[in-house]
GUMILO-992489 format. One record per residue (C-alpha): x, y, z; residue in one letter; chain; residue number from 1. Coordinates in nm, 2 decimals. Last residue first. Layout:
X  Y  Z  A  A  NUM
...
//
This chain:
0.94  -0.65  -0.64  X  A  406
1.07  -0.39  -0.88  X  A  405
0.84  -0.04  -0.93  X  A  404
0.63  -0.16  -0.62  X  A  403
0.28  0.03  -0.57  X  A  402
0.23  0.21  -0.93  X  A  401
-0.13  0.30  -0.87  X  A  400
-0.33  0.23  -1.21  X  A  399
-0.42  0.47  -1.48  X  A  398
-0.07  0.34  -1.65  X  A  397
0.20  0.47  -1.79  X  A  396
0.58  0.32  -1.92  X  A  395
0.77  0.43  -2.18  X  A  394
1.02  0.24  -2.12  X  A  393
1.08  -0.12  -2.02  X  A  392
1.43  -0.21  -2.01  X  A  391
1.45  -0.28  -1.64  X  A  390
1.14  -0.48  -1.70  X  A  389
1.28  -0.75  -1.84  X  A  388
1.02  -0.95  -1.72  X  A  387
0.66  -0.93  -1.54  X  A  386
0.43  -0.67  -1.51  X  A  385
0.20  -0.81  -1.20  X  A  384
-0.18  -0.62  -1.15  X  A  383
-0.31  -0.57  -0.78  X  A  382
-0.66  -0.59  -0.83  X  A  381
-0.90  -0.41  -0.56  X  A  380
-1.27  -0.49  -0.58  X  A  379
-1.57  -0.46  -0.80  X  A  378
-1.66  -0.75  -1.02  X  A  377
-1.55  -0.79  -1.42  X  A  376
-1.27  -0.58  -1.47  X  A  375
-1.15  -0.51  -1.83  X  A  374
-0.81  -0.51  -1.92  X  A  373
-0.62  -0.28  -2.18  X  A  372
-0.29  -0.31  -2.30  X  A  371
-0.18  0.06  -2.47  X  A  370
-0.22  0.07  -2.86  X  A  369
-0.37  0.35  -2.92  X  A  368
-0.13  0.53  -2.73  X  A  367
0.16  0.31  -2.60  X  A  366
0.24  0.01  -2.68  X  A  365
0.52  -0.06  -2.88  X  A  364
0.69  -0.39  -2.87  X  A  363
0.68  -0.68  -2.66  X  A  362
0.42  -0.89  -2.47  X  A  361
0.48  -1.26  -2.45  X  A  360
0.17  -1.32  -2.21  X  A  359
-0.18  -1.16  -2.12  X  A  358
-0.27  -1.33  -1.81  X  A  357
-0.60  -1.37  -1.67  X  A  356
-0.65  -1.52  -1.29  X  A  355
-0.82  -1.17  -1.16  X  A  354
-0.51  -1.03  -1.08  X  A  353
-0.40  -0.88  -1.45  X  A  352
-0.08  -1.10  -1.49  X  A  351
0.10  -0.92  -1.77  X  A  350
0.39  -1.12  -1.90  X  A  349
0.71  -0.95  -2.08  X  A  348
0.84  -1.00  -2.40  X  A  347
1.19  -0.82  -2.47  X  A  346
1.21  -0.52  -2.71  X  A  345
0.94  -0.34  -2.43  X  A  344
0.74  -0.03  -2.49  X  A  343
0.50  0.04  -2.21  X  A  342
0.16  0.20  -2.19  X  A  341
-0.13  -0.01  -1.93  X  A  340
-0.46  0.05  -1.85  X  A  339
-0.71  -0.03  -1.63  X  A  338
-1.05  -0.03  -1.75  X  A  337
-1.33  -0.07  -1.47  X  A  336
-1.41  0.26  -1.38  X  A  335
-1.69  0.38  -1.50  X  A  334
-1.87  0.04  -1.45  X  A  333
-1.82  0.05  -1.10  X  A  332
-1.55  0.06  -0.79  X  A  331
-1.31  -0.10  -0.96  X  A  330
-0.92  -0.09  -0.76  X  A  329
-0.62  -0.07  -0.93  X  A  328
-0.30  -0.16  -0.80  X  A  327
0.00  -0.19  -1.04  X  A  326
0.31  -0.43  -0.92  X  A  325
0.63  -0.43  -1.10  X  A  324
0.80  -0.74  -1.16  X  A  323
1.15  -0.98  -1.16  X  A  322
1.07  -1.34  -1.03  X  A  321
0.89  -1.43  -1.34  X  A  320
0.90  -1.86  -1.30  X  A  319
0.80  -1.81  -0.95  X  A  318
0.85  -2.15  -0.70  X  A  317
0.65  -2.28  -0.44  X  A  316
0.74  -2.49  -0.16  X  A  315
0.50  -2.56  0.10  X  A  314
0.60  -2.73  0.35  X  A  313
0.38  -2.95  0.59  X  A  312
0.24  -2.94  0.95  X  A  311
-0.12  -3.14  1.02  X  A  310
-0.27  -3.08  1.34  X  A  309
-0.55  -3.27  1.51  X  A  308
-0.88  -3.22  1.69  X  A  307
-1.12  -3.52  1.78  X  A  306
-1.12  -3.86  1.61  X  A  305
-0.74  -3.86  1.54  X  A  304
-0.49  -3.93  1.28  X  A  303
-0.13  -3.83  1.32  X  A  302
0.00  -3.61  1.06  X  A  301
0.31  -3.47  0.92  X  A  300
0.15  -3.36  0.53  X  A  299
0.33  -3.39  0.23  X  A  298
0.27  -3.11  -0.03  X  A  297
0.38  -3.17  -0.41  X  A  296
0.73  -3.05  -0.52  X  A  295
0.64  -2.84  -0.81  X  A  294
0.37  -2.59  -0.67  X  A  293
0.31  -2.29  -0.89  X  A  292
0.39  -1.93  -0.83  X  A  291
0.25  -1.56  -0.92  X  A  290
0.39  -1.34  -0.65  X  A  289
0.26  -1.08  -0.44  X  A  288
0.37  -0.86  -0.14  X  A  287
0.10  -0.61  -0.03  X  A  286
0.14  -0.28  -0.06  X  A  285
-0.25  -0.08  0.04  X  A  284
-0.28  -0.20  0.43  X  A  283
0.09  -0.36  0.43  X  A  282
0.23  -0.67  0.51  X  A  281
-0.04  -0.86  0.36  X  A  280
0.14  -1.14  0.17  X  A  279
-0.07  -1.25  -0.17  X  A  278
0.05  -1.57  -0.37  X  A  277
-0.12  -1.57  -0.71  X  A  276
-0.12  -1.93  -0.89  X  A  275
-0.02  -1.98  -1.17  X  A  274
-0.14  -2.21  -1.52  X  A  273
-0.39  -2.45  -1.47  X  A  272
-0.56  -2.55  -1.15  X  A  271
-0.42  -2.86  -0.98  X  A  270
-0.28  -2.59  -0.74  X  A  269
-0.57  -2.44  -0.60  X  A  268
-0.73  -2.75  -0.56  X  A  267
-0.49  -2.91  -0.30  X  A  266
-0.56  -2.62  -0.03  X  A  265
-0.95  -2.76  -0.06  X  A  264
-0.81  -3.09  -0.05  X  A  263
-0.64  -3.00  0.26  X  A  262
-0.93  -2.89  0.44  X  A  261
-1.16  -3.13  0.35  X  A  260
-0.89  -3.42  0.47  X  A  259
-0.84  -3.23  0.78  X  A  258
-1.22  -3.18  0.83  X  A  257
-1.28  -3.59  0.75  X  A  256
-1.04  -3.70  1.00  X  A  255
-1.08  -3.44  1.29  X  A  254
-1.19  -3.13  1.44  X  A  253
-0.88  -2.94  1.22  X  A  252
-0.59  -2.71  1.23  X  A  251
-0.30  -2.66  0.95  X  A  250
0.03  -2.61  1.01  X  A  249
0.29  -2.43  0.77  X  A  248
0.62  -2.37  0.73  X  A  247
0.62  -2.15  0.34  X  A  246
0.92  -2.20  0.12  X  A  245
0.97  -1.96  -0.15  X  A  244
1.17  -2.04  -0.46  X  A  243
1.26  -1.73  -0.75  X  A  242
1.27  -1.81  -1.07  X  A  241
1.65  -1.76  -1.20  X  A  240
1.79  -1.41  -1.25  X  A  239
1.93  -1.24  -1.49  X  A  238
2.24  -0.89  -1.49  X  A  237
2.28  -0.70  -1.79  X  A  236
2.60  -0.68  -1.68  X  A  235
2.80  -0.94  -1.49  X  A  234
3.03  -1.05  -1.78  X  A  233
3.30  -1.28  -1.60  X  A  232
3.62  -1.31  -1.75  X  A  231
3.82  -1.57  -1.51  X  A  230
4.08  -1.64  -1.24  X  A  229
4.41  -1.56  -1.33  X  A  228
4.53  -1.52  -1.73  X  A  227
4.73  -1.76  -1.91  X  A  226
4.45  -2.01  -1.95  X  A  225
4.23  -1.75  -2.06  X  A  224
3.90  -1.92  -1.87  X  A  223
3.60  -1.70  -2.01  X  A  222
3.30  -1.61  -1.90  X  A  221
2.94  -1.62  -1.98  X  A  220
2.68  -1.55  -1.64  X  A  219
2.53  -1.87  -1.50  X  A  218
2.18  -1.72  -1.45  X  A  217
2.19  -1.53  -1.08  X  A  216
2.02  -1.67  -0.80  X  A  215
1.70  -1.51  -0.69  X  A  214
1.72  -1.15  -0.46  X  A  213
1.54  -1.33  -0.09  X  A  212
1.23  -1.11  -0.05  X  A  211
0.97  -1.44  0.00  X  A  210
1.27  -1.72  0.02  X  A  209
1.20  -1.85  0.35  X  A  208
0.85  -1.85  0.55  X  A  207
0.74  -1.91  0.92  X  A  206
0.54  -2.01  1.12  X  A  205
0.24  -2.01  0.82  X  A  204
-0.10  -2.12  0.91  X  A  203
-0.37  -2.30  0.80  X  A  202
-0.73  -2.31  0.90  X  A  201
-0.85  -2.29  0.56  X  A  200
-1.04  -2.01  0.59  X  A  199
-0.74  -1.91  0.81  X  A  198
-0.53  -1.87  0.44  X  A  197
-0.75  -1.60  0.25  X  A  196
-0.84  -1.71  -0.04  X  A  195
-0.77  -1.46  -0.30  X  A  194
-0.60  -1.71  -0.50  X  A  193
-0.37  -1.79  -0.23  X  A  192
-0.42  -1.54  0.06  X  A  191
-0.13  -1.49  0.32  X  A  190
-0.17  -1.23  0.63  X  A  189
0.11  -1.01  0.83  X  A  188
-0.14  -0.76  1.00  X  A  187
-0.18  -0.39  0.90  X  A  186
-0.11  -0.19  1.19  X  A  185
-0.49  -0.08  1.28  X  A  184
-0.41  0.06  1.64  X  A  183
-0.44  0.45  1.58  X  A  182
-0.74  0.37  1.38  X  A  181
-0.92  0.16  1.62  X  A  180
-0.83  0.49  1.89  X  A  179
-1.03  0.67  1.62  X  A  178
-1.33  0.44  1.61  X  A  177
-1.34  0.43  2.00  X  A  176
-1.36  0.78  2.02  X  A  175
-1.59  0.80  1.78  X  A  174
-1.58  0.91  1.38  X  A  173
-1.75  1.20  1.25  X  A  172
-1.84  1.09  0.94  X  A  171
-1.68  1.16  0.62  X  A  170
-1.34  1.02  0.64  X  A  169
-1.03  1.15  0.57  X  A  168
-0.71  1.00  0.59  X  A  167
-0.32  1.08  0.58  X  A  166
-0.12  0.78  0.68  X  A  165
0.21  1.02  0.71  X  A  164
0.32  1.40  0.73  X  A  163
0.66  1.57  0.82  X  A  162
0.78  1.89  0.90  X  A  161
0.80  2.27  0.76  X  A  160
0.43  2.36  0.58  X  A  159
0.38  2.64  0.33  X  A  158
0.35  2.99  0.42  X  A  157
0.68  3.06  0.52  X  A  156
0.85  3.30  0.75  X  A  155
0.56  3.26  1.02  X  A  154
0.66  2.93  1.17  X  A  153
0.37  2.87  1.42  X  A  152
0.26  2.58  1.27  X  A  151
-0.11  2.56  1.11  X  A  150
-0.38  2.26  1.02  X  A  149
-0.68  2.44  0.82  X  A  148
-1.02  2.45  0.81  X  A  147
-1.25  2.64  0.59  X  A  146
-1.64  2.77  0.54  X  A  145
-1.76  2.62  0.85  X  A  144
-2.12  2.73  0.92  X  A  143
-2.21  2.96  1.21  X  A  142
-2.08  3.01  1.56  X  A  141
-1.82  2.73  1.55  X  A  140
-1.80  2.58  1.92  X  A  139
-1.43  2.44  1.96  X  A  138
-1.32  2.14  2.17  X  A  137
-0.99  2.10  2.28  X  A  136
-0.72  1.81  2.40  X  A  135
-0.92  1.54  2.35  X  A  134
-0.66  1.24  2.39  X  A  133
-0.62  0.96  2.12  X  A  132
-0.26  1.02  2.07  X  A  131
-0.36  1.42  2.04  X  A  130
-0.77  1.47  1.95  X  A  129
-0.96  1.82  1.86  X  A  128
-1.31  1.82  1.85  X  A  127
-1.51  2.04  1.61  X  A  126
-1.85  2.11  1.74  X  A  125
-2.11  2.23  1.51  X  A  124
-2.30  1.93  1.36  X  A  123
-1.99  1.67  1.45  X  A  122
-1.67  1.75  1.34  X  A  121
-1.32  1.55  1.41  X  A  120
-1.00  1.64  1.39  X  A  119
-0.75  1.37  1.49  X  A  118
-0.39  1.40  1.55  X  A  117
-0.15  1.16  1.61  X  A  116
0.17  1.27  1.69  X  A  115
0.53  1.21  1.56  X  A  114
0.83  1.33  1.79  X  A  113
1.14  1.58  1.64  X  A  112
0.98  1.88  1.75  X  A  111
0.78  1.84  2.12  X  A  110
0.43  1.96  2.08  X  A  109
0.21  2.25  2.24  X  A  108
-0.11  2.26  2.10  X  A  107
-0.29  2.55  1.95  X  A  106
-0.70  2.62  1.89  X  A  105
-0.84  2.86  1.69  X  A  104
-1.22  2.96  1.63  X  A  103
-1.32  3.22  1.33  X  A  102
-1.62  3.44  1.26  X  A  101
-1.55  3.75  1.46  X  A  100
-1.73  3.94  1.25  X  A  99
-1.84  3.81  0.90  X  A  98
-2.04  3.46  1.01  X  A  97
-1.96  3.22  0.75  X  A  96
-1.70  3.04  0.88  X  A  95
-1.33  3.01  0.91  X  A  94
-1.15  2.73  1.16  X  A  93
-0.78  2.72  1.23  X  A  92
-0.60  2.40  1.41  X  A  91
-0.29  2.50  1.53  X  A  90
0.04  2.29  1.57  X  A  89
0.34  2.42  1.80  X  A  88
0.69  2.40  1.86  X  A  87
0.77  2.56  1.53  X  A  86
0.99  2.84  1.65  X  A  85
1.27  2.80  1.89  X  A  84
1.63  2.76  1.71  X  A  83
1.58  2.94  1.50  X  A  82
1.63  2.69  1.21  X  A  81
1.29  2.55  1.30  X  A  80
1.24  2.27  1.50  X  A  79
1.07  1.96  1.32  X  A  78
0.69  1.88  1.34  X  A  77
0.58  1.51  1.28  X  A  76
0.23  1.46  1.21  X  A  75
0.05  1.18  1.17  X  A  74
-0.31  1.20  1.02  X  A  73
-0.65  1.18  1.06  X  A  72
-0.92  1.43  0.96  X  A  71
-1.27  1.36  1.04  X  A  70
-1.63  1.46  0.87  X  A  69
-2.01  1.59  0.94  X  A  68
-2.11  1.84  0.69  X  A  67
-2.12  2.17  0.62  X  A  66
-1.74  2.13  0.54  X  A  65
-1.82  1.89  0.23  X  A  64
-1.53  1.72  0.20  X  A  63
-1.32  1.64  -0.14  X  A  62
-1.32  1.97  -0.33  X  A  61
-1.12  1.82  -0.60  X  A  60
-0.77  2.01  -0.72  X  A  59
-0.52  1.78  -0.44  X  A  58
-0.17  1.93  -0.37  X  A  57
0.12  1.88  -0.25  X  A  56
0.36  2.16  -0.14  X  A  55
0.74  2.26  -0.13  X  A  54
0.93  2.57  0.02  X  A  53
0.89  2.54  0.40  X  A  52
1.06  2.20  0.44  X  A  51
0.77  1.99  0.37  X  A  50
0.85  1.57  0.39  X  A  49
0.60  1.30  0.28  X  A  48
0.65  1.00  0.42  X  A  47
0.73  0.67  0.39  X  A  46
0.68  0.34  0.55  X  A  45
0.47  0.37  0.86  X  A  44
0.57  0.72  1.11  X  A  43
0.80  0.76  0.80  X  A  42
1.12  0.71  0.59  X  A  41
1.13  1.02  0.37  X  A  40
0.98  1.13  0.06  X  A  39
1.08  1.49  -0.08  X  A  38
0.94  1.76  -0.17  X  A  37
0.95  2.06  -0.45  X  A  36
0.59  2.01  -0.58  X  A  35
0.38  1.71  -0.52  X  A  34
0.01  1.67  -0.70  X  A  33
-0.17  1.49  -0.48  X  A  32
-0.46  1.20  -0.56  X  A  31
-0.78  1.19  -0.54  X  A  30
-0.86  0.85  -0.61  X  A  29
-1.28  0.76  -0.59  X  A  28
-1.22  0.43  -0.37  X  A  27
-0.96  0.60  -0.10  X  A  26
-0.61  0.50  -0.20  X  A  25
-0.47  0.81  -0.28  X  A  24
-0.15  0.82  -0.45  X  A  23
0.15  1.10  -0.40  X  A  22
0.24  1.27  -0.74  X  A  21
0.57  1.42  -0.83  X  A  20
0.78  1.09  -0.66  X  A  19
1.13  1.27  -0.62  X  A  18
1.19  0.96  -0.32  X  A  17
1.00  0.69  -0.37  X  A  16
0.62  0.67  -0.26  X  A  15
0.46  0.52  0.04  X  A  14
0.28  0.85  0.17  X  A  13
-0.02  0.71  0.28  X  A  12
-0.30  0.91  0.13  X  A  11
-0.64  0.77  0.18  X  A  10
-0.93  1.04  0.15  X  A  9
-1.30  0.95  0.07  X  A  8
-1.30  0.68  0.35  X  A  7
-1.68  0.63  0.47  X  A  6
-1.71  0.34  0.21  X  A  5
-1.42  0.15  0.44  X  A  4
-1.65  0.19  0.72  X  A  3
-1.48  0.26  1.07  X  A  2
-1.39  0.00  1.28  X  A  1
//
């Protein structure tokens, strides 16, 4: 696969609809400024939708076009409104050389499907990819000075269609790399604690309870007993902690590596306080949870010399089952504050991914006063608000806002 330090652009397009920025997840965050579009459902997700009029844009010179790099991305071109225009996608190269400097290419695509293209340059040579095919190669005759994706819609100069997993790296990639790309659909993991789940041996067949909406707090009414039925007040709406049941089995060689195994599992949960429950169903929006383990764990077992297997329940229950989730990833010293501006009347819980909490937080912080954590080790930190956060306002952050209610 290609090297995650490689990727300087990582735009997937996940946000809400009348988002003004779209995130990049790449390690140095470059993210888009979005004018005038809108996010639709995508190739993965959402995406980012141009109908002629709107743009997004990034300010940083991120690739060095002397150099070696490759463009990724799904495209989706949609027919214009004559009916026969925008049928094809053209890849533009400018260079240095003054006369007869540039090199074009244009593919023929059918409006309404997604393809995936890949641009790849390598010394002088840029190499043109469709679904993993090489459609076209181009020979530059002197240095690249720009590059540009194109349609053949010439009564607009922004883009009409739509655009998903965006990503940039800056190597030429391989075949093989690119067709590793095309295949890397984010597979459904668990990690408890940051442990991830097979390092245990254990899996999950299935799971109940993980995007269920929590039962609602007994509401007040009132029984007039010469009126029908009841007063209900269903505003302001809250919601009891939320219970998620995971089906597990775990794999061993025997006695003594089934009872290692388990006691590791064991450990997390005799630890004080939470415990952070990570589902990967996503490469950059992961579902988490902070939970705690009330019922105990009961393994189905028969003992045996050789290999056995151990099935069990885990039932875990989240006392804040209302969040937003903030990612924010340290990459060094520069960068290891993340910050957070809200102003709450109702206390609400900050679970800053690194097994700190900051609890009971209300009132005004914004400013000089925002919440402020310090990362200790590089890595990616998916942060938890927790609460009322319905009635949050004022809220900021130098984070990537991934779920605005989990």
């Amino acid at each position: 696969m290609a090297l995650e330090q490689n990727l300087i652009l990582n735009i997937p397009f996940d946000e809400a609809n009348g988002s003004t920025v779209a995130y990049d997840f790449a390690q140095n965050r470059h993210d888009a400024t979005v004018t005038d579009c809108s996010f639709v459902s995508g190739k993965q997700g959402n995406c980012i939708h141009f109908d002629g009029a709107g743009r997004a844009e990034i300010e940083s010179n991120i690739v060095t076009l002397s150099g070696n790099f490759t463009i990724l991305a799904w495209l989706k071109s949609i027919l214009f409104d004559d009916g026969y225009t925008n049928k094809r996608i053209g890849i533009f190269c400018n260079t240095d050389q003054s006369e007869g400097g540039y090199r074009e290419a244009w593919i023929d695509i059918e409006p309404g499907s997604w393809g995936y293209f890949a641009i790849r340059k390598a010394g002088n040579q840029v190499s043109i990819y469709l679904d993993t095919q090489l459609i076209q190669t181009l020979i530059l005759p002197s240095t690249l000075t720009g590059i540009a994706i194109v349609q053949d819609v010439y009564s607009t100069g922004n883009g009409y269609g739509d655009l998903d997993e965006l990503k940039v790296y800056n190597v030429a990639l391989s075949e093989n790399e690119i067709a590793e790309e095309l295949n890397s659909i984010s597979q459904l993991e668990y990690y408890l604690n940051g442990v991830n789940f097979k390092e245990f041996d254990l899996h999950v067949e299935s799971s109940t309870g993980v995007l269920d909406l929590p039962k609602l707090k007994t509401p007040t009414s009132v029984d007039w007993a010469d009126y029908h039925g009841k007063v209900i007040d269903l505003t302001d709406k809250r919601y009891q902690e939320r219970e998620i049941t995971l089906n597990c089995w775990l794999r061993a060689t025997g006695k003594m590596d089934f009872t290692e195994k388990v006691n590791r599992l064991y450990e997390h949960f005799r630890q004080d306080g939470t415990q952070r429950l990570m589902i990967s169903i996503h490469p950059t929006k992961p579902l988490v949870y902070e939970v705690y383990c009330e019922d105990g764990v009961a393994p189905s077992k028969r003992w045996h010399d050789d290999k056995m297997i151990g099935t069990f329940s885990l039932k875990l229950k989240e006392p804040d089952p209302v969040k937003r989730v903030i990612r924010h990833q340290r990459i060094n010293a520069s960068n290891a504050e993340l910050t957070i501006e809200l102003k709450s009347d109702k206390m609400v819980n900050v679970y800053w991914g690194d097994g700190t909490v900051s609890e009971d937080i209300y009132g005004d912080y914004t400013g000089k006063n925002a919440l402020k954590h310090t990362y200790a080790d590089n890595g990616i930190y998916y942060t938890i608000v927790a609460g009322v956060i319905e009635e949050i306002t004022d809220f900021d952050t130098n984070g990537i806002v991934v779920w605005n209610r989990l």
